[in-house]
Structure formats: C-alpha cells, structure tokens
C-alpha positions in Angstrom: 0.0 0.0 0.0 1.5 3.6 -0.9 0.6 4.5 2.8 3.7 2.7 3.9 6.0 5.0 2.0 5.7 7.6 4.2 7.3 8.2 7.8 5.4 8.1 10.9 5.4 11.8 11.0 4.1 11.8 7.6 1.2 10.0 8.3 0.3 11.3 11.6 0.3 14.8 10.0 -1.7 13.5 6.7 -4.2 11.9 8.5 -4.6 15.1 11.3 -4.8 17.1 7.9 -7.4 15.0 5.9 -8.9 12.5 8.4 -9.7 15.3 11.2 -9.9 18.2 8.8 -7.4 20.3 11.5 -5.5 23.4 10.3 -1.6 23.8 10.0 -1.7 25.5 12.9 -3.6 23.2 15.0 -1.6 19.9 13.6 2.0 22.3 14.7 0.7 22.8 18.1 0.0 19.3 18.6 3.1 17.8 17.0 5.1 20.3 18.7 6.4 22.1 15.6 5.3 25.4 13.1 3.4 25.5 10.5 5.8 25.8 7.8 7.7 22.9 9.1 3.8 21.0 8.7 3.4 22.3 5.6 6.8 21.1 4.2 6.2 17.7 5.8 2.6 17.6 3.6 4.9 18.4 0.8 7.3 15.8 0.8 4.5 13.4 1.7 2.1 14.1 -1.4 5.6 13.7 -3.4 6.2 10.6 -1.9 3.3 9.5 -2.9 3.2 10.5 -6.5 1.0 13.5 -5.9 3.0 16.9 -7.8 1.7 19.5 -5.0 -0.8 20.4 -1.9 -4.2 21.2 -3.6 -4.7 25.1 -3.6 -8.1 25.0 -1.9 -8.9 25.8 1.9 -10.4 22.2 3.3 -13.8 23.7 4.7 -16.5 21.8 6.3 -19.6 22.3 4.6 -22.1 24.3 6.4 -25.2 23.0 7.1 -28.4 23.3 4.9 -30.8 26.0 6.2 -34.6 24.6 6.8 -37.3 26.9 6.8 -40.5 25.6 8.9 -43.4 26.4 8.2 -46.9 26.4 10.2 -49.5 24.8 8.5 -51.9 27.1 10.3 -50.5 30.0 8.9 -51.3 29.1 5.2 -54.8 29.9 4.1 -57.3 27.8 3.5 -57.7 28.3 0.0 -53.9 28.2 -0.8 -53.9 24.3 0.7 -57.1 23.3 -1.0 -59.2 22.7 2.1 
C-alpha cells in the first residue's frame, strides 16, 4: 500500500490534515512544531506518494443546509385546497 511510503510523521500529519480536517496550525501545536515545518512535511508526503503538490483549496467543512419551517396554520385555506 503507498501509505507505507511515508514516515510516521508523515502520516500522523496527513491523516490530522485529511482525516480530522485540523488546520496547519492546529496539527503544529499538537506535534510540537510550526506551521511551515507541517506544511513542508505535507509536501514531501504528497511527493512521496506520486502527488505533484498540496491542492490550492482551503479544506472547509460544509455548512449546514438552512430549513425553513413552516406552520400549517399560517397558510390559508384556499392556498392548501381545504
């Protein structure tokens, strides 16, 4: 598996980045480093594993859809048919 390519370090950081969606910053604080040095560990990992760059986009979580409610006692009568 191309997983094994990659150092311990590597993969903890990869999976912090991807698996948990963290930021740079976060995945530094916890592995006791800066950001740059996390960023240039993604780097050589997604070379390592045949991947020519990090992708350009933000990782976001998507927001959730916004519901509107609605009273059925609100509508008129003649709007629902009854």
């Amino acid at each position: 598996m191309k997983i094994d390519l990659l150092t311990e370090k590597q993969r903890r950081a990869m999976f912090m980045r991807y698996t948990y969606r963290w930021p740079m910053e976060r995945i530094a604080r916890k592995m006791g480093t800066t950001r740059q040095a996390v960023f240039d560990l993604l780097v050589r990992a997604h070379r390592r594993l045949g991947f020519p760059r990090l992708p350009r986009t933000i990782i976001r979580r998507r927001k959730p859809r916004r519901r509107w409610t609605v009273q059925l006692s609100l509508i008129p009568e003649e709007t629902i048919g009854g």
